[in-house]
C-alpha positions as CSV (number, residue, x, y, z in Angstrom):
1,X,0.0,0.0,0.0
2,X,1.5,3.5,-1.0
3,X,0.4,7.0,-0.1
4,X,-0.9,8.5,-3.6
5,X,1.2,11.9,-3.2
6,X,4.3,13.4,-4.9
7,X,5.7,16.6,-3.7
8,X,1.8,17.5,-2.1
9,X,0.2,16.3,-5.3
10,X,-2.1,13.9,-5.2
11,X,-1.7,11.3,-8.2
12,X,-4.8,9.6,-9.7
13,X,-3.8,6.1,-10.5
14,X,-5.1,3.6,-13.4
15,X,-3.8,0.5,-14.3
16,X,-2.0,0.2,-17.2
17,X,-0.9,-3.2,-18.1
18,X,1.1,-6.2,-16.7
19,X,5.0,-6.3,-16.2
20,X,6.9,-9.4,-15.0
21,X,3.5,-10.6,-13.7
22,X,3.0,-8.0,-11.4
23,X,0.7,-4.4,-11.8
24,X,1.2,-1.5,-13.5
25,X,-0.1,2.2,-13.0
26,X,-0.4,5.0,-14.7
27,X,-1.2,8.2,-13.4
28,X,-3.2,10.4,-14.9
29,X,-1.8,13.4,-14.2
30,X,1.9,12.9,-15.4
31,X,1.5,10.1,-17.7
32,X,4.1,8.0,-15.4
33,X,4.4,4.8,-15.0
34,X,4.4,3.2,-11.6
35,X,5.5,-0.8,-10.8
36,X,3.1,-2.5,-7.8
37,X,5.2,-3.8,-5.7
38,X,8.1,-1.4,-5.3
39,X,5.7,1.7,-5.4
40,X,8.5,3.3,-7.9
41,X,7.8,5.0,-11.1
42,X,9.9,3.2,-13.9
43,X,8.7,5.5,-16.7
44,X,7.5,8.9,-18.1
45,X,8.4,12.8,-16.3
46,X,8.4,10.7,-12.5
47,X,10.7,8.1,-13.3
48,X,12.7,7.0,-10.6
49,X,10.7,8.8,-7.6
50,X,9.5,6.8,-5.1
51,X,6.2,6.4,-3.1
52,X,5.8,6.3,0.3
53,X,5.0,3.2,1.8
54,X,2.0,2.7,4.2
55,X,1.9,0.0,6.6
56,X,-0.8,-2.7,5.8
57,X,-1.8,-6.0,7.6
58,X,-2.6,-9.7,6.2
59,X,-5.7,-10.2,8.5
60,X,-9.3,-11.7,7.7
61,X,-12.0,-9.9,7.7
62,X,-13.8,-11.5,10.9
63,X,-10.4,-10.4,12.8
64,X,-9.9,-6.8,10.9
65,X,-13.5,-6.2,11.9
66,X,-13.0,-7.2,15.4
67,X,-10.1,-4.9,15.8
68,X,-12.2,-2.2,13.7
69,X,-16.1,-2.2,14.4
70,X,-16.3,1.1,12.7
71,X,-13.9,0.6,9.8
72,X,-15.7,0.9,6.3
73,X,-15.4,-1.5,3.5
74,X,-15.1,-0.4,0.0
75,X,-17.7,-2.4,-2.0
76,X,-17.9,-4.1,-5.5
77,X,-19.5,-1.7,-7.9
78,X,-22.2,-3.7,-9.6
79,X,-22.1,-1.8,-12.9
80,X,-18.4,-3.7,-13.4
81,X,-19.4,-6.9,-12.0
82,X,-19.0,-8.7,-14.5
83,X,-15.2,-7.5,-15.3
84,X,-14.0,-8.6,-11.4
85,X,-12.4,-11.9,-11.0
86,X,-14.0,-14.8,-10.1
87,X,-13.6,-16.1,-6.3
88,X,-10.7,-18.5,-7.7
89,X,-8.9,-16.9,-9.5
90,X,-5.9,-17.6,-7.5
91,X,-6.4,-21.6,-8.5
92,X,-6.2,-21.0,-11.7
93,X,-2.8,-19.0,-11.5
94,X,-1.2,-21.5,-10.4
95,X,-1.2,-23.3,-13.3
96,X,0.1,-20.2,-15.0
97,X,4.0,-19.8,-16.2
98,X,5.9,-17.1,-14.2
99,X,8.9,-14.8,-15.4
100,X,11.7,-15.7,-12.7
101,X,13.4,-19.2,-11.6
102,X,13.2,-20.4,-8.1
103,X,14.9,-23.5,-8.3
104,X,17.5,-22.0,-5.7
105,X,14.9,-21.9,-2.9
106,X,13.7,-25.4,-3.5
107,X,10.2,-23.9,-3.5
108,X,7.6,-23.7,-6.4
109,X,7.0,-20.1,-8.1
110,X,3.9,-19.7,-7.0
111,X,4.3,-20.4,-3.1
112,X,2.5,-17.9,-1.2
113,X,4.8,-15.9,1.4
114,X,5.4,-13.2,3.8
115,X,7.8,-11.0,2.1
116,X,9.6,-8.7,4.6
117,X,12.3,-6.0,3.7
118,X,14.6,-4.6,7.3
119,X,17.8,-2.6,7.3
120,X,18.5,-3.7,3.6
121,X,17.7,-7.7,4.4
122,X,14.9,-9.3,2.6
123,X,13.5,-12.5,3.8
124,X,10.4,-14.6,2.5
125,X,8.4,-17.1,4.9
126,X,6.5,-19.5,3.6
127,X,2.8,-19.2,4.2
128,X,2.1,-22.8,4.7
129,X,5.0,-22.7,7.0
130,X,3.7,-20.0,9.2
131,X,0.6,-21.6,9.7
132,X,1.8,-24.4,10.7
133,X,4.1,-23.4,13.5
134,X,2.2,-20.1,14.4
135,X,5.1,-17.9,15.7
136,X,8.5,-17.3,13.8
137,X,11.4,-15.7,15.4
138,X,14.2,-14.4,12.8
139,X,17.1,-12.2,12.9
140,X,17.2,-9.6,9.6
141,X,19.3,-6.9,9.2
142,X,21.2,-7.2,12.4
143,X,17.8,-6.7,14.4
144,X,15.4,-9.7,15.8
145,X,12.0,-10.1,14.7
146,X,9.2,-11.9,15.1
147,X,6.4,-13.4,12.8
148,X,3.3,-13.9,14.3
149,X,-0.1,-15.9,12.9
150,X,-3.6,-14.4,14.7
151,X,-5.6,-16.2,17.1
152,X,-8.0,-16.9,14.2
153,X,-4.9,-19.0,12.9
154,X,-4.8,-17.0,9.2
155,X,-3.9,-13.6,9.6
156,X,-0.4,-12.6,10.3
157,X,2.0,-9.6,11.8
158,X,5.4,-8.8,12.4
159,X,6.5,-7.1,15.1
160,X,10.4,-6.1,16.2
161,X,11.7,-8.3,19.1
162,X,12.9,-6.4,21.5
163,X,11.1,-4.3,24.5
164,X,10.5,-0.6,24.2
165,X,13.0,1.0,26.7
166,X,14.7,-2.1,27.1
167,X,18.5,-3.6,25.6
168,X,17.5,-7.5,26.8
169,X,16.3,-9.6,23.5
170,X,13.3,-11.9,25.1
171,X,12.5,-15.1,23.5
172,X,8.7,-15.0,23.2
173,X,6.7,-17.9,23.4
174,X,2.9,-18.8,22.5
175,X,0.4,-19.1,24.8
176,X,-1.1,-22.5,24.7
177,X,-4.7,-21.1,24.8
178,X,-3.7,-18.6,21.4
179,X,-6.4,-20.0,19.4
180,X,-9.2,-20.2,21.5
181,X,-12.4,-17.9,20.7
182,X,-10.3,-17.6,16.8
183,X,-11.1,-13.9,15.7
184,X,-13.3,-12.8,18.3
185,X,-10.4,-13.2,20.6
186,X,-8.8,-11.0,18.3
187,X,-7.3,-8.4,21.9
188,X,-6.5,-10.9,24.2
189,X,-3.1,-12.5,24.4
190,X,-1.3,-15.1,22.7
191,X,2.6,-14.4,23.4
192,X,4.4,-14.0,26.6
193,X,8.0,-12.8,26.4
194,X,10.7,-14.5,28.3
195,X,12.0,-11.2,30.3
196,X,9.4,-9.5,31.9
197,X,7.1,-12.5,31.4
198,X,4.4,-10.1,30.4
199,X,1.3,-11.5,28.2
200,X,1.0,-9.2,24.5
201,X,-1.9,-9.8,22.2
202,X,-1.8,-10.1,18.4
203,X,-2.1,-6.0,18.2
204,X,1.5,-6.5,19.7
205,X,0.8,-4.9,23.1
206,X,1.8,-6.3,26.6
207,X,-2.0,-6.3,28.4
208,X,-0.6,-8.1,31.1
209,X,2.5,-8.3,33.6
210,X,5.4,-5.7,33.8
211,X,5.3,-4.1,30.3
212,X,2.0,-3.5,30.2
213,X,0.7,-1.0,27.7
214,X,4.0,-1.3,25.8
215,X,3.9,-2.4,22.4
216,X,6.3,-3.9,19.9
217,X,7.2,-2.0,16.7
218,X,4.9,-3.6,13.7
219,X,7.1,-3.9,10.6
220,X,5.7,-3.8,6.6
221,X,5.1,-7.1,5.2
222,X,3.4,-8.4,2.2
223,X,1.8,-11.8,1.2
224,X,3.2,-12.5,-2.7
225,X,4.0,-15.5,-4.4
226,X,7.7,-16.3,-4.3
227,X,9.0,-15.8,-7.5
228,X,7.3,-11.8,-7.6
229,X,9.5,-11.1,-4.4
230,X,12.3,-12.6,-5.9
231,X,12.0,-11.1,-8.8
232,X,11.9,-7.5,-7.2
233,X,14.2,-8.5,-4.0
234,X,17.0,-10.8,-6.3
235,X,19.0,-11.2,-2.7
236,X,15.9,-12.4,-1.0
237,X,16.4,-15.6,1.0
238,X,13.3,-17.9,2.3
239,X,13.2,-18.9,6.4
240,X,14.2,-21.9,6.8
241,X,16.3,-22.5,3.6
């Protein structure tokens, strides 16, 4: 997600085509064009600026509503219903051929991951993986990190590692009840570090024990399929591998 201003001007974006298998923009007031991923203009009078990047979340809806009961949804215009993708569209792309090898990973093109991008580092972790084991704890760019799946068992966060105010690096550890009440449960805790031995929810604040009302620093991440971040981050490396 990128804020849609240059220099205070607010850009109106279309999209242009495909390129390497990922989006293309055009905005309408320069005629630049803009690549999806990297929020960076790679033609026309803007080429080479950059947008800035706004922090989003991989959450369900169930959990993003519980966290937001007065959010607002942006809805499917009827008038271009028929235009919109169907529900699996993801299936079918699959099956489709992508632009960049992966045989260096050891994982298919089209895995889904967790793309992160710290202090230079890139790192991808495998969806399937994340899911499975619930929390991830990583070092990137000098700095600890940890990866974190929702008490609905879908959605997932990252959050620095280390305690506001504080030079110890806890080990944090999963509460065995995480899952219990799934979404709804979305504010009450599911980690509890190894320092203070304070309980933090999936919003990444301590609610509980000596740090409470901290919270973590969340860091950008984005769900992609593997060879799109590798293809954009060529020094990537995948958790694990």
């Amino acid at each position: 997600m990128w804020k849609r201003e240059i220099d205070g001007r607010s850009l109106t974006f279309r999209l242009a085509g495909i390129n390497n298998q990922n989006f293309l923009m055009r905005d309408e007031e320069t005629g630049s064009y803009w690549q999806q991923i990297s929020g960076k203009a790679v033609a026309g009078p803007l080429r080479g600026r950059q947008l800035a990047l706004i922090r989003c979340d991989e959450l369900t809806f169930a959990l993003w509503r519980q966290e937001n009961p007065n959010g607002t949804v942006l809805r499917p215009v009827q008038a271009f219903a028929s235009q919109y993708e169907s529900k699996d569209w993801d299936v079918k792309m699959t099956r489709a051929r992508t632009v960049v090898d992966t045989s260096r990973t050891g994982f298919d093109p089209r895995m889904l991951v967790i793309g992160v991008e710290h202090k230079g580092v890139s790192r991808a972790y495998v969806v399937d993986r994340l899911l499975k084991e619930k929390l991830v704890q990583d070092w990137i760019g000098g700095e600890r990190l940890i990866v974190v799946v929702g008490p609905d068992g879908q959605s997932v966060r990252v959050f620095q590692a280390h305690l506001p105010g504080s030079d110890e690096l806890p080990e944090f550890y999963r509460r065995p009840d995480a899952e219990q009440g799934g979404a709804a449960a979305g504010g009450r805790a599911i980690l509890i570090d190894s320092v203070t031995g304070s309980a933090w929810n999936f919003q990444g604040c301590a609610i509980e024990g000596a740090a409470k009302d901290q919270c973590l620093t969340a860091l950008p991440a984005i769900k992609d399929y593997l060879f799109d971040w590798q293809n954009y981050h060529p020094r990537t490396t995948v958790f694990g591998k």
